[in-house]
PyMOL commands that place a pseudoatom at each C-alpha (Angstrom):
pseudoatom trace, name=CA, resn=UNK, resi=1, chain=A, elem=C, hetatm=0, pos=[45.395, -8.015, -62.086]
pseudoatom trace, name=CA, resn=UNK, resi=2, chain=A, elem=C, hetatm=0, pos=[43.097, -4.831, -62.409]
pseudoatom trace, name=CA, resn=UNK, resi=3, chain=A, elem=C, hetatm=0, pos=[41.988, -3.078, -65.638]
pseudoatom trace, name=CA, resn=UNK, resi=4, chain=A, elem=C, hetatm=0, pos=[43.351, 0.559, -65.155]
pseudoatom trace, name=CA, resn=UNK, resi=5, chain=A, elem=C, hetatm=0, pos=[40.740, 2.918, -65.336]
pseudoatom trace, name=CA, resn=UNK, resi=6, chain=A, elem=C, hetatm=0, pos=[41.174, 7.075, -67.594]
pseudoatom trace, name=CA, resn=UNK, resi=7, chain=A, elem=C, hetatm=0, pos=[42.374, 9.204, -66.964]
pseudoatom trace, name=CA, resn=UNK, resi=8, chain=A, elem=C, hetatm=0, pos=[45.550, 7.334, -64.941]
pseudoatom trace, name=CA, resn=UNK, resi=9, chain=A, elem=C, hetatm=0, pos=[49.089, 8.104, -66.473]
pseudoatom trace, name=CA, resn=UNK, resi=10, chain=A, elem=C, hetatm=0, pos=[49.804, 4.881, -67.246]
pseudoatom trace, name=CA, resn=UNK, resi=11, chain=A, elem=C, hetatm=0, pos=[47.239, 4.701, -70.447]
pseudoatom trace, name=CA, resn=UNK, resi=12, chain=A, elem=C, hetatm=0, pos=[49.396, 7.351, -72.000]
pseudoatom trace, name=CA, resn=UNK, resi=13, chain=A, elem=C, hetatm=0, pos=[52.428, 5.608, -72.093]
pseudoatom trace, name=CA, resn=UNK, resi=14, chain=A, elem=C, hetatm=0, pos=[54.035, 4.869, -75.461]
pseudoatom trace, name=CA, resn=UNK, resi=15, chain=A, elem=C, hetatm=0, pos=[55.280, 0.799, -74.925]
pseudoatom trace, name=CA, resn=UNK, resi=16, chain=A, elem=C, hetatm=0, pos=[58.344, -0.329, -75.837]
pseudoatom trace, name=CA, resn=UNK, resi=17, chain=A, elem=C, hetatm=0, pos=[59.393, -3.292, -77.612]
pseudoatom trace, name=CA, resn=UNK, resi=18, chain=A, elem=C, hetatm=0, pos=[59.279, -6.512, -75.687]
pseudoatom trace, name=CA, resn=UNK, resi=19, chain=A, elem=C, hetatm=0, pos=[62.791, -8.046, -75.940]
pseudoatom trace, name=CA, resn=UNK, resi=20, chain=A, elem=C, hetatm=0, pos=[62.279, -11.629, -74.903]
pseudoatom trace, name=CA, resn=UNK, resi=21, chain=A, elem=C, hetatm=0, pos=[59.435, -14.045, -74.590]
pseudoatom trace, name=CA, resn=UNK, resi=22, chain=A, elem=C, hetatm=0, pos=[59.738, -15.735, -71.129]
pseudoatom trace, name=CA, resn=UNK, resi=23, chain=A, elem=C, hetatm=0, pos=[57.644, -17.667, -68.945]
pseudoatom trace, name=CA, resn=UNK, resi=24, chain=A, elem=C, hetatm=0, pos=[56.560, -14.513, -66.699]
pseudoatom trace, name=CA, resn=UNK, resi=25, chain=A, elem=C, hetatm=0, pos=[55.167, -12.814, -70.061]
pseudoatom trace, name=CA, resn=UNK, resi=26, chain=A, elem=C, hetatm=0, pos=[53.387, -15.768, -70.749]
pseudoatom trace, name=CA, resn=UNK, resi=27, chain=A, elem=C, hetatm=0, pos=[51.933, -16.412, -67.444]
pseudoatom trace, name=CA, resn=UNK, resi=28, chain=A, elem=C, hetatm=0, pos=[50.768, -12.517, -67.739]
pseudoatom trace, name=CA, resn=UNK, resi=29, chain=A, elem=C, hetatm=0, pos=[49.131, -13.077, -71.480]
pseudoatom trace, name=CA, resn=UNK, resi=30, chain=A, elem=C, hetatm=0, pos=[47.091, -16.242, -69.559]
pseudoatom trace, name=CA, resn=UNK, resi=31, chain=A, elem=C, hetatm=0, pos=[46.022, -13.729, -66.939]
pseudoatom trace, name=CA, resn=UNK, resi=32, chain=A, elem=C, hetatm=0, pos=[45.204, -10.860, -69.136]
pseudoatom trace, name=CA, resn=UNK, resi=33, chain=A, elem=C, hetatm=0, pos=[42.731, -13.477, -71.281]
pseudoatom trace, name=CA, resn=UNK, resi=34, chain=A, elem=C, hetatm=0, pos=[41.495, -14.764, -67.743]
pseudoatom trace, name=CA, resn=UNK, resi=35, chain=A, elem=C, hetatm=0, pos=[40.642, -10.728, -66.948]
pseudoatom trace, name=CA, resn=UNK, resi=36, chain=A, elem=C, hetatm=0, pos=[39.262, -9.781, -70.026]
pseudoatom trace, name=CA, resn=UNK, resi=37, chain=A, elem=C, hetatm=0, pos=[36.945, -13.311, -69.939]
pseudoatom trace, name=CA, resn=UNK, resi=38, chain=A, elem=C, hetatm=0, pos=[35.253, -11.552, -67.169]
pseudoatom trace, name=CA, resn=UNK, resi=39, chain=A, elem=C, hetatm=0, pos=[33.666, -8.798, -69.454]
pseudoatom trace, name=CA, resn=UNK, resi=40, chain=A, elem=C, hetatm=0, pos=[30.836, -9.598, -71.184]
pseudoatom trace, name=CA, resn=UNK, resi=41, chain=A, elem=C, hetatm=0, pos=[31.136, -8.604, -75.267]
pseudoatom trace, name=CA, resn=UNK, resi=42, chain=A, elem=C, hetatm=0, pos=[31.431, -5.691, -76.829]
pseudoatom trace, name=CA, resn=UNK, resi=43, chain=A, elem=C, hetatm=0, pos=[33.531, -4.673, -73.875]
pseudoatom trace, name=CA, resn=UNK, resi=44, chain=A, elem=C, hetatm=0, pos=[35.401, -7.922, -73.292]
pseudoatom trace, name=CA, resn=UNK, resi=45, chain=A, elem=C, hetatm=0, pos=[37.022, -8.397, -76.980]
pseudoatom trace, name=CA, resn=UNK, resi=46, chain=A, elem=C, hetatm=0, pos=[40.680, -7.092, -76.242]
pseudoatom trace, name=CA, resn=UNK, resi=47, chain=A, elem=C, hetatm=0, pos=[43.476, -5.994, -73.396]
pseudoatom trace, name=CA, resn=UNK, resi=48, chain=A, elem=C, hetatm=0, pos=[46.399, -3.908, -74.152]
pseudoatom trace, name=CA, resn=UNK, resi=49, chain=A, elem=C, hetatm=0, pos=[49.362, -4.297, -71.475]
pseudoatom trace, name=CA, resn=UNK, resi=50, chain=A, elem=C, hetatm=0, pos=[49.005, -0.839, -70.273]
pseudoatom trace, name=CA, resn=UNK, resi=51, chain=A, elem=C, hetatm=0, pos=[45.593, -1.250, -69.787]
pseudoatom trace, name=CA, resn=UNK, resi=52, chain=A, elem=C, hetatm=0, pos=[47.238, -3.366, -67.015]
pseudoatom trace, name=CA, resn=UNK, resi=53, chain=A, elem=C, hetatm=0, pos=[49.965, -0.853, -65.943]
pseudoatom trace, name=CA, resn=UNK, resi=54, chain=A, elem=C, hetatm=0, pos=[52.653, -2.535, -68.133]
pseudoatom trace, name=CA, resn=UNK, resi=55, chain=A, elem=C, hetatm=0, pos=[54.856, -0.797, -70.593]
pseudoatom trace, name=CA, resn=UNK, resi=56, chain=A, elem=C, hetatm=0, pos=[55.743, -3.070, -73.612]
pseudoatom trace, name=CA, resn=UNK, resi=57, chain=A, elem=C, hetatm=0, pos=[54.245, -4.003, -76.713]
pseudoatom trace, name=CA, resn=UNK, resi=58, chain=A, elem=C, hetatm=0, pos=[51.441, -6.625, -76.227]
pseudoatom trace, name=CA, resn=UNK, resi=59, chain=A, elem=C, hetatm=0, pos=[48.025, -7.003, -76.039]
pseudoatom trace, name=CA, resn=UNK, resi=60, chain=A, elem=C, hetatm=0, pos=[45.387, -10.119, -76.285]
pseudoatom trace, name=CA, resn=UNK, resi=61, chain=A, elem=C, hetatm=0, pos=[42.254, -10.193, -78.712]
pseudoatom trace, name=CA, resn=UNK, resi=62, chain=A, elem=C, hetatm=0, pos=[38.820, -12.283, -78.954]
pseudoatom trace, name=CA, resn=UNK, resi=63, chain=A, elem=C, hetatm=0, pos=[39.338, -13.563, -82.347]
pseudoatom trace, name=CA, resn=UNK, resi=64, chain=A, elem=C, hetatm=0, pos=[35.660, -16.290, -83.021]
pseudoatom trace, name=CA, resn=UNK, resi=65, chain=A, elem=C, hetatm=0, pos=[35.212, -18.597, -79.888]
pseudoatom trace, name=CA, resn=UNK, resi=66, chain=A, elem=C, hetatm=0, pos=[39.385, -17.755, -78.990]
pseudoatom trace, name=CA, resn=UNK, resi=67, chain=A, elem=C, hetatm=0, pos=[41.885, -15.248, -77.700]
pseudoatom trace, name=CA, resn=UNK, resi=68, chain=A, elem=C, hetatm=0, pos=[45.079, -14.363, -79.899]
pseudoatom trace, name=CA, resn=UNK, resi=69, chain=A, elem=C, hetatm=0, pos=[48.152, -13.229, -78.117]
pseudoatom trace, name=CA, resn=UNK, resi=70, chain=A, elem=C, hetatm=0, pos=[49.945, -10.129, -79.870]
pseudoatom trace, name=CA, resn=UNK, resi=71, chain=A, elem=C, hetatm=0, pos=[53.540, -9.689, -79.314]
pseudoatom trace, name=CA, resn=UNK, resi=72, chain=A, elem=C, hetatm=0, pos=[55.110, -6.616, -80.682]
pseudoatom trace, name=CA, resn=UNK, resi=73, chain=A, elem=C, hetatm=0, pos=[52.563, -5.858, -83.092]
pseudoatom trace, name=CA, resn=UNK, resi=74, chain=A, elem=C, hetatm=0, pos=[52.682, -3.707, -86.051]
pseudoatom trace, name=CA, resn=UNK, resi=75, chain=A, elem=C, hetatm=0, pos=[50.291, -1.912, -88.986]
pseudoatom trace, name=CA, resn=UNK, resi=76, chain=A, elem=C, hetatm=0, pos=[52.102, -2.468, -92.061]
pseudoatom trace, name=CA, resn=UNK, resi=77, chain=A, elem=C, hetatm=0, pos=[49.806, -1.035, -94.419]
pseudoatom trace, name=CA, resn=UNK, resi=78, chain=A, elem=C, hetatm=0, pos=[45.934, 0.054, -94.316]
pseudoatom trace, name=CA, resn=UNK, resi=79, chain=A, elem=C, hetatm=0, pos=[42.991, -0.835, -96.985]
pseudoatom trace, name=CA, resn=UNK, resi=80, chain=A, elem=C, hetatm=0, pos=[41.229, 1.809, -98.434]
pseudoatom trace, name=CA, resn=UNK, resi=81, chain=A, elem=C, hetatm=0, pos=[38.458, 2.001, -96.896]
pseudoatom trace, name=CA, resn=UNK, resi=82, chain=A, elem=C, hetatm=0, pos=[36.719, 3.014, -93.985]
pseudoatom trace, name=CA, resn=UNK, resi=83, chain=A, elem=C, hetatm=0, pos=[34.155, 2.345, -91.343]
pseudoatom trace, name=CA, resn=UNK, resi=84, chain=A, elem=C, hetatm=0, pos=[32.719, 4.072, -88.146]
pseudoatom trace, name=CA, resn=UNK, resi=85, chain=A, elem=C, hetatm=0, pos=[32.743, 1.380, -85.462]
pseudoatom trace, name=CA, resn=UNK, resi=86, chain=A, elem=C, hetatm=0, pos=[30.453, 1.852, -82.417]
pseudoatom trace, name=CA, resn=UNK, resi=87, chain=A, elem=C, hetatm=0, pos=[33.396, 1.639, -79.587]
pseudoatom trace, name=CA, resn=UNK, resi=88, chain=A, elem=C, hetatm=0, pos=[33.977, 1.186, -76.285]
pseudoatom trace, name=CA, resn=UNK, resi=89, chain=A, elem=C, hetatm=0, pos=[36.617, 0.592, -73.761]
pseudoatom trace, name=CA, resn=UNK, resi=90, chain=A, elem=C, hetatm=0, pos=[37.894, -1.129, -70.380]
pseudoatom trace, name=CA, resn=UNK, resi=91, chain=A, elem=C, hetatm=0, pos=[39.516, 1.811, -69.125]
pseudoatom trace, name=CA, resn=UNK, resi=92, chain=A, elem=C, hetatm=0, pos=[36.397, 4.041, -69.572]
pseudoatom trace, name=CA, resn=UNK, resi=93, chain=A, elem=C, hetatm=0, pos=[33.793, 2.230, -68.461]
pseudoatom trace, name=CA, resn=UNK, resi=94, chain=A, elem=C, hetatm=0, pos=[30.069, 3.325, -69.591]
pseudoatom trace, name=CA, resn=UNK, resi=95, chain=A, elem=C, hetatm=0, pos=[31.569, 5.663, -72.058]
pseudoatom trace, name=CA, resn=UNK, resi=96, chain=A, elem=C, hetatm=0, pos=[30.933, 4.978, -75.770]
pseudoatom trace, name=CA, resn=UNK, resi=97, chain=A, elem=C, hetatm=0, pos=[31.620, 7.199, -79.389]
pseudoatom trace, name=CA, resn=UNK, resi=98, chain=A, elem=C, hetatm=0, pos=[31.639, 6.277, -83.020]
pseudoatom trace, name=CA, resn=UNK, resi=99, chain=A, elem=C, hetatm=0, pos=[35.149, 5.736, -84.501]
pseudoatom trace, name=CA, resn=UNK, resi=100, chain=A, elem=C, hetatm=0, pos=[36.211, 5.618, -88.087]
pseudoatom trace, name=CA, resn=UNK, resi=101, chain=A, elem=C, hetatm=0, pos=[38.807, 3.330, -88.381]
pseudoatom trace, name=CA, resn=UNK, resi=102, chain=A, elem=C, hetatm=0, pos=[40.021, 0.869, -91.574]
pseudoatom trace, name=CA, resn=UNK, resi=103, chain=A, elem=C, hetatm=0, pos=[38.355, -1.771, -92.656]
pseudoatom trace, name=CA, resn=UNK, resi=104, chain=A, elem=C, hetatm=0, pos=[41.221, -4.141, -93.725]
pseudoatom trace, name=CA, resn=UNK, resi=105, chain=A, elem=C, hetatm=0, pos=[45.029, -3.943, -92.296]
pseudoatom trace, name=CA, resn=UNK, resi=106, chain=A, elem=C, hetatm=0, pos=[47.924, -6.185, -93.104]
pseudoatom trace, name=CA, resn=UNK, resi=107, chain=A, elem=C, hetatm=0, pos=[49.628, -6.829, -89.694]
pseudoatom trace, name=CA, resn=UNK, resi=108, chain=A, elem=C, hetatm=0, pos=[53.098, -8.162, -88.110]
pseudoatom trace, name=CA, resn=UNK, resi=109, chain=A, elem=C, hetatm=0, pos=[53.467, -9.817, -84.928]
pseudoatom trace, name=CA, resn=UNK, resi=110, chain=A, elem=C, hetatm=0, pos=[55.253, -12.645, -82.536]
pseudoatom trace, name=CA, resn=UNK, resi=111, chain=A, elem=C, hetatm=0, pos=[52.981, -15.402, -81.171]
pseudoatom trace, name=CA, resn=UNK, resi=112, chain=A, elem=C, hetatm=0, pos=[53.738, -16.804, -77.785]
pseudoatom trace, name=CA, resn=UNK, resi=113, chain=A, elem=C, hetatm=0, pos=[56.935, -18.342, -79.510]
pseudoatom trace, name=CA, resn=UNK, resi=114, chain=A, elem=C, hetatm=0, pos=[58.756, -15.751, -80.979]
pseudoatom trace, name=CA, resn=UNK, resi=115, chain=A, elem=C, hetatm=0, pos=[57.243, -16.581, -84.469]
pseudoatom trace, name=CA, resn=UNK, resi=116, chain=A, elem=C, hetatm=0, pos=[56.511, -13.660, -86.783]
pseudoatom trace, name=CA, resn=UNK, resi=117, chain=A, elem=C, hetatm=0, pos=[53.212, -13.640, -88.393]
pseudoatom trace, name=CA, resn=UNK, resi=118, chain=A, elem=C, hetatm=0, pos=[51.965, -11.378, -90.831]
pseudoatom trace, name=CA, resn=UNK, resi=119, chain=A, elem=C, hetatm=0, pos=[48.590, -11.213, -91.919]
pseudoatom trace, name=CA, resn=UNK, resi=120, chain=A, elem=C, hetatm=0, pos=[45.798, -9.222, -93.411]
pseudoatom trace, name=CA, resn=UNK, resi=121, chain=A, elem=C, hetatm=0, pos=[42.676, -9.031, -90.927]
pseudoatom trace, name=CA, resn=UNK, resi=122, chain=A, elem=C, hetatm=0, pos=[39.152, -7.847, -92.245]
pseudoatom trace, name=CA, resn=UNK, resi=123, chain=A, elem=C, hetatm=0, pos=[36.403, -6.136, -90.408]
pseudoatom trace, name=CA, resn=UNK, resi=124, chain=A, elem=C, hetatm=0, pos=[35.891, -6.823, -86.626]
pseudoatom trace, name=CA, resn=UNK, resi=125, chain=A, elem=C, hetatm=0, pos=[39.702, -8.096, -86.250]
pseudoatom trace, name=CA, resn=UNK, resi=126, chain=A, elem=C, hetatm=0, pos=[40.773, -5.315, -87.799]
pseudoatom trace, name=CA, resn=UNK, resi=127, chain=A, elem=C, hetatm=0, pos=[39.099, -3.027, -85.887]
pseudoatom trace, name=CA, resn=UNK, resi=128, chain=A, elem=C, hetatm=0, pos=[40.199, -4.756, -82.475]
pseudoatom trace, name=CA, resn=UNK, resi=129, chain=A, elem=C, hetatm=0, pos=[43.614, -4.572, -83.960]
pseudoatom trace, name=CA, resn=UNK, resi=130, chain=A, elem=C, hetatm=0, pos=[43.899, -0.870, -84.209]
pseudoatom trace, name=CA, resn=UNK, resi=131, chain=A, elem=C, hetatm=0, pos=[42.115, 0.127, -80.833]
pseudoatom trace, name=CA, resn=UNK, resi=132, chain=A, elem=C, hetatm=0, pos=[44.844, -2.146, -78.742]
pseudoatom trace, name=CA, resn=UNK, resi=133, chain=A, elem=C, hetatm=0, pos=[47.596, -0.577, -80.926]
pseudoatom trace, name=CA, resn=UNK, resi=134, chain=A, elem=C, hetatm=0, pos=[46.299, 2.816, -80.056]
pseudoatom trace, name=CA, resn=UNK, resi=135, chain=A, elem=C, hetatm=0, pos=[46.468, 1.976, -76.782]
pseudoatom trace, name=CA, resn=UNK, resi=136, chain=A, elem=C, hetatm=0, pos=[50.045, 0.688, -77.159]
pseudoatom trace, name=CA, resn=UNK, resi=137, chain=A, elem=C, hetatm=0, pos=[50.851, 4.266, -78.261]
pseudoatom trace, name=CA, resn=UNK, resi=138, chain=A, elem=C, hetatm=0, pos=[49.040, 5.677, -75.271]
pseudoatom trace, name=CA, resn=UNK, resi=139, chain=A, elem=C, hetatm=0, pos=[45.943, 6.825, -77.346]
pseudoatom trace, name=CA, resn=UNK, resi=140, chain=A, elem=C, hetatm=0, pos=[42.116, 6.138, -76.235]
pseudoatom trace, name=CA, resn=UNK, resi=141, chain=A, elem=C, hetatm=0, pos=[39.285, 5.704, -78.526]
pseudoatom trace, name=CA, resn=UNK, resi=142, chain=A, elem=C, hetatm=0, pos=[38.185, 8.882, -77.308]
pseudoatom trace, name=CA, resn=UNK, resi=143, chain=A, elem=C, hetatm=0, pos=[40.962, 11.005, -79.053]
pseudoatom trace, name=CA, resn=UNK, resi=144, chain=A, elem=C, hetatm=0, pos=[39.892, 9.293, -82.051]
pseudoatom trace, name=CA, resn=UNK, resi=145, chain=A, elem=C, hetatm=0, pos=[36.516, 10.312, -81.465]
pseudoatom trace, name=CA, resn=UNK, resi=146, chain=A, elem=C, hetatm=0, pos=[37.582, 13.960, -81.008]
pseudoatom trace, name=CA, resn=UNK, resi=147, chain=A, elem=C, hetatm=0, pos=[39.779, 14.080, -83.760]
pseudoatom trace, name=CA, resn=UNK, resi=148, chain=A, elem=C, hetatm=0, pos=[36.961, 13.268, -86.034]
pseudoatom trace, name=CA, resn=UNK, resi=149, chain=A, elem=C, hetatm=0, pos=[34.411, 15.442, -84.215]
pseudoatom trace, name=CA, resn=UNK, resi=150, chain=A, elem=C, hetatm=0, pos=[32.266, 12.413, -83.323]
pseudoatom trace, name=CA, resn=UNK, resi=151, chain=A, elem=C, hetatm=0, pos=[29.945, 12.289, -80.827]
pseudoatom trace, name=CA, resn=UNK, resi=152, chain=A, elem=C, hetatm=0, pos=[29.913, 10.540, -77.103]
pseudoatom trace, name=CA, resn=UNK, resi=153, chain=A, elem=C, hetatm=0, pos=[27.652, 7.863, -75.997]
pseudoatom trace, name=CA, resn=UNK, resi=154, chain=A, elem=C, hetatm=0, pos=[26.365, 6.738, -72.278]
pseudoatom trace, name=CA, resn=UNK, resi=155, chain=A, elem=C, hetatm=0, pos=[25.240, 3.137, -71.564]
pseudoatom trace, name=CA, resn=UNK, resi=156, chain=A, elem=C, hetatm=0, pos=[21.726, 3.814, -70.069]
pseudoatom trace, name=CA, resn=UNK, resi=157, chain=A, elem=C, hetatm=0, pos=[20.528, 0.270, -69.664]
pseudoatom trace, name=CA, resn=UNK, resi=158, chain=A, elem=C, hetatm=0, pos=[18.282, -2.264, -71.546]
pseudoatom trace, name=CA, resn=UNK, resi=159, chain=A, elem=C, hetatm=0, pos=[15.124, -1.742, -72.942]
pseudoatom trace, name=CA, resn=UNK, resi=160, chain=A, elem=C, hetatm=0, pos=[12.009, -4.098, -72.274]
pseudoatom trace, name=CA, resn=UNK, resi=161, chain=A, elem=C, hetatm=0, pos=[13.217, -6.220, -75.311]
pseudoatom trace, name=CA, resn=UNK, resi=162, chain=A, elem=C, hetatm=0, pos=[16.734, -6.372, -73.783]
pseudoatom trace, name=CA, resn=UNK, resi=163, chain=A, elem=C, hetatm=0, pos=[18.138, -3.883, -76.530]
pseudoatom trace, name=CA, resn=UNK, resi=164, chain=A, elem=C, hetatm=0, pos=[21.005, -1.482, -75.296]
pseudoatom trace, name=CA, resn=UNK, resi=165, chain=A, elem=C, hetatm=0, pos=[20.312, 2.017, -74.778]
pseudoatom trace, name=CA, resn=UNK, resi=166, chain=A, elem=C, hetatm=0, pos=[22.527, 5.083, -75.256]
pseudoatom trace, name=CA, resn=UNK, resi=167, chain=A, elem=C, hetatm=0, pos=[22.376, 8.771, -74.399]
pseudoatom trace, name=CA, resn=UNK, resi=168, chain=A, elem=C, hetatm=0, pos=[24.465, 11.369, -76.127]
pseudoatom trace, name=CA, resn=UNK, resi=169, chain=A, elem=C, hetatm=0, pos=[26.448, 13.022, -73.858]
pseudoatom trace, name=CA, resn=UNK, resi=170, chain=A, elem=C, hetatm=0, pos=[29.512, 15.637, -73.509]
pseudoatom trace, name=CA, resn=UNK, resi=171, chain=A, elem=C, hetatm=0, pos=[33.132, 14.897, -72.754]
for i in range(1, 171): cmd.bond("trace and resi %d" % i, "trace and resi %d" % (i + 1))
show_as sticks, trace
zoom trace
């Protein structure tokens, strides 16, 4: 298993509803946790399937120390307020931008059972939440970026202190 890398097809595809939990989706979930492991964080904090070449509704998420499975996921309503979020992604590697997304979002979704959870995730959660449901709807953080006029970001390297360092750049 391979992260798939912009500007390939497959991130634009729109997923479709998984219709039954079985052992190969599970086995793929264990993988795409195993794959995203490898990432150090920010990067490493969430997988969408297509971000695998897969086309229905699922992604995994860093939630703390552990990784939540999201089966058909949802937004079912969004807080009221707003925060830019310093993003990047898997499938652009090196590439960084400043998205405003919601700081609170109540969310449905199946766990590895078929169980339907609904919840209301705050802050980091909620901002993992909506990038893998973007991608779910074949939309990268960087269309978000444009669609807000934001600006783009290149990784650089690490100062003496170990601090990250960015250069604006143009997309």
């Amino acid at each position: 298993m391979q992260v798939v890398k912009a500007p390939d097809p497959r991130l634009r595809i729109q997923t479709k509803l998984v219709k039954k939990i079985n052992p190969a989706l599970l086995q793929i979930l264990k993988e795409m946790i195993k794959l995203t492991k490898t990432f150090k964080e920010p990067e490493g904090v969430g997988l969408a399937s297509t971000q695998v070449g897969l086309d229905e509704a699922f992604f995994v998420a860093k939630d703390g120390k552990k990784f939540n499975t999201i089966i058909n996921p949802k937004i079912i309503s969004n807080g009221k307020r707003t925060k830019k979020y310093f993003e990047g992604c898997l499938s652009t590697p090196n590439i960084w931008g400043e998205v405003k997304r919601y700081t609170s979002i109540k969310v449905s979704y199946q766990d590895t059972v078929g169980k339907t959870i609904t919840v209301t995730l705050k802050g980091i959660p909620a901002w993992i939440f909506q990038h893998e449901i973007d991608h779910l709807n074949g939309i990268l953080f960087q269309d978000r970026v444009l669609e807000q006029k934001g600006k783009f970001f290149k990784f650089t390297g690490k100062d003496k202190t170990g601090t990250d360092m960015f250069e604006e750049i143009r997309i």
